[in-house]
N, C-alpha and C positions, 0 to 999 in steps of 0.2 A: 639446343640454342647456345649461341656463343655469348662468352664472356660481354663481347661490344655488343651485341643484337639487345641480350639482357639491360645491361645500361641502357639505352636508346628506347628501348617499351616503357622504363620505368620512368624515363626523363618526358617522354609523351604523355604516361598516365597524369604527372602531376600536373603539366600542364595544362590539362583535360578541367582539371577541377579550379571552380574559380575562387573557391574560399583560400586555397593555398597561396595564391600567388600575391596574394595585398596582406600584407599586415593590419591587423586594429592599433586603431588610434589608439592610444591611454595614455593620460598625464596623470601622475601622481602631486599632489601639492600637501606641503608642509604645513602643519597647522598647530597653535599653542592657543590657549584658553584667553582672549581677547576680545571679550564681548562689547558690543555685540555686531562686531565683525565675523570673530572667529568662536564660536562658543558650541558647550555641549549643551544640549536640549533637555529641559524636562523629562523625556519617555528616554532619554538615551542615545538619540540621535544626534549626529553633528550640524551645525548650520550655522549660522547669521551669515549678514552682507555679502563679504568676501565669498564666502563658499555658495552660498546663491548664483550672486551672479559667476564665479567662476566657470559652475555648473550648468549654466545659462546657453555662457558664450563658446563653452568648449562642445555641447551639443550640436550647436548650431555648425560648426566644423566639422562635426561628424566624430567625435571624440568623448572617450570617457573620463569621466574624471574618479583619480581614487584620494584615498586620505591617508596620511601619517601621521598622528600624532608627536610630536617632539618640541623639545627649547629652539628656541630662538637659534641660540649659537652653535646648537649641535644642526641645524637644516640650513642654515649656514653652509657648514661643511659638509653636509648630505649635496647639497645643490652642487660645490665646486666637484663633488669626485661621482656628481650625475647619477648619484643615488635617488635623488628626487627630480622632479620637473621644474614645480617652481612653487617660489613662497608668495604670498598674497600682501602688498601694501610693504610693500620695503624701500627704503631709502637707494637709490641710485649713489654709494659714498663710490671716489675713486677706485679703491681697493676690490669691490666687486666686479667692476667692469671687466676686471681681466679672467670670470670664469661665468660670468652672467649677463645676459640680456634683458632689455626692459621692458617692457612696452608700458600705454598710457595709462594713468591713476585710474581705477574703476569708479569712484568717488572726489568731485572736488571739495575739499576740505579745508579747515585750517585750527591751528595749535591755537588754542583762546586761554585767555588769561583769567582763572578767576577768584575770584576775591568773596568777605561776607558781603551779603547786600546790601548791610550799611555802609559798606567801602565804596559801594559802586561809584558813587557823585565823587568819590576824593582820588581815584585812577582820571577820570575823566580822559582826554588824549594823551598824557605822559608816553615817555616811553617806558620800555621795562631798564635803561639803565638809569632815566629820571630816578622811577620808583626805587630802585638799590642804593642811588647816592641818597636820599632821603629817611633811608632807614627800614625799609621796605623787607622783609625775609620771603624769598619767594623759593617753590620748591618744585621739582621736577623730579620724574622718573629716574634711576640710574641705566644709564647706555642709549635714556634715548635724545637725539638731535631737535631739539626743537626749532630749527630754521639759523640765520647765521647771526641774528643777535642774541639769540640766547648763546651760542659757543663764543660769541665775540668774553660774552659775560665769564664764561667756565675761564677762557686761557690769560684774563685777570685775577690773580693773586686775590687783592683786597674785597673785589666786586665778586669772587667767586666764593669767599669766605661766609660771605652772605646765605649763599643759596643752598637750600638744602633739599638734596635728591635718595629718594626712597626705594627700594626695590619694586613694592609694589603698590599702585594707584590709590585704593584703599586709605591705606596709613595716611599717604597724602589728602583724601578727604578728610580723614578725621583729624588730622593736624591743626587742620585748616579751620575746621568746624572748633576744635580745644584753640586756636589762637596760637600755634606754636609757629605758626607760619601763617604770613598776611595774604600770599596767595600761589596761586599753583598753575601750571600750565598742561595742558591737556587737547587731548584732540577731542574739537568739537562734536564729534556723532556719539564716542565713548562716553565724554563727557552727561551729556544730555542722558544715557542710557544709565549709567550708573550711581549720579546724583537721585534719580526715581526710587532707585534699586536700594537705597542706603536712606533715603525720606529725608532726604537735605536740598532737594529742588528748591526750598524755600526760603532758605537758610542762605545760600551759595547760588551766585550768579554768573554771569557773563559780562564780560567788562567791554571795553570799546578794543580793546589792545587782542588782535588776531594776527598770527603770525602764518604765511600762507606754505600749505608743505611745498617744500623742495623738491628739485627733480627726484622722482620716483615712480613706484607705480610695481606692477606683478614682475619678480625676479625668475626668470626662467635659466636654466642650467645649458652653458655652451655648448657641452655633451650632447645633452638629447634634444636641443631644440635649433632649428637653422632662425636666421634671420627673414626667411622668407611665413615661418608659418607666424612668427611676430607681429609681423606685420598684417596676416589675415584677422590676426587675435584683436589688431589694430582695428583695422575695418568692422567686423562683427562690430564691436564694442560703438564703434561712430553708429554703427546701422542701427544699431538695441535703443542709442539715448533717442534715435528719431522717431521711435515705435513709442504705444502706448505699455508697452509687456515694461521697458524699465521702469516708471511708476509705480507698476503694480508690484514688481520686485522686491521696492525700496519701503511698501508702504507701511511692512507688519513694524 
């Protein structure tokens, strides 16, 4: 058999075979200890929200989903250089655009303000820079945006002297709980999860003052993702909240 004869059987067989010629779907998604979006399980396993339904909607595509565990800032830089597919619940900031795509919030949410419960009657409608000119110590995550009046707050000098932001969520209940700070901002479903988890439900409210998240939603990596399957990610997601299955998703 000739050199070209040989090529030409071999370039037939593989065509012969149909598992070769399509590639499997798999999105890898980034994930850090953020409950209970993103959280480790009891018996060991990964889960909450985010990865639910991520798992949900990339099925339904015909796609597997994997996981990597990592910080924030490092899958950040995994997503720009397409190391990963995409992170769950990230802020759409300018700077991303140019190595990420979005698509819509899997959850509509918003940043809430909250205070002790005997606070609650004295926030009433204020705003949060009412409450700071007033004498108010209010405290936030470090790094995270909570919508454009709290940044309006941070790139004020005197108004940002005030506020005081923590590394991690925690400390800020307990601050809050010891008085070191009048109140805190957080995301609503976090919130609710981790006041239970700490036995300050009772203690520690929700105020009127809800800040609505900003554009954002699942960050997918320009590298391995077109705008076209974004968009079906789009669709699924419209089709899931019409079904009774996202309910059931939502409901542990």
């Amino acid at each position: 058999m000739t050199l070209r004869a040989a090529i030409a059987a071999a370039l037939a067989l593989l065509a012969s075979l149909p598992a070769a010629k399509e590639a499997r779907c798999v999105k890898t998604l980034a994930w850090s200890d953020d409950p209970p979006h993103t959280m480790r399980l009891a018996d060991g396993s990964v889960g909450g929200v985010e990865i639910v339904l991520h798992r949900e909607l990339l099925a339904t595509m015909g796609c597997e989903l994997r996981l990597a565990e990592m910080p924030f800032p490092r899958a950040l830089s995994e997503l720009r250089a397409g190391r990963v597919d995409v992170i769950p619940a990230t802020l759409a900031r300018p700077e991303r655009l140019a190595y990420a795509r979005f698509s819509k919030p899997l959850l509509y949410l918003h940043n809430v303000l909250y205070v002790r419960a005997e606070d609650v009657s004295r926030v009433g409608h204020q705003r949060l820079t009412e409450l700071v000119d007033q004498g108010w110590r209010l405290g936030g995550q470090v790094g995270v945006v909570y919508g454009s009046e709290f940044a309006a707050l941070l790139q004020d000098p005197v108004r940002a002297a005030k506020l005081e932001q923590v590394p991690y969520r925690p400390s800020l209940w307990k601050m809050l709980d010891h008085r070191r700070v009048d109140g805190g901002l957080v995301n609503q479903l976090t919130a609710a999860y981790e006041l239970r988890q700490l036995g300050l439900h009772e203690r520690v409210r929700a105020t009127a003052i809800a800040l609505p998240l900003e554009s954002g939603g699942s960050a997918w990596s320009r590298l391995t993702t077109d705008e076209a399957f974004v968009q079906r990610f789009d669709q699924a997601l419209i089709a899931l909240r019409q079904r009774q299955r996202y309910a059931e998703l939502l409901a542990p």
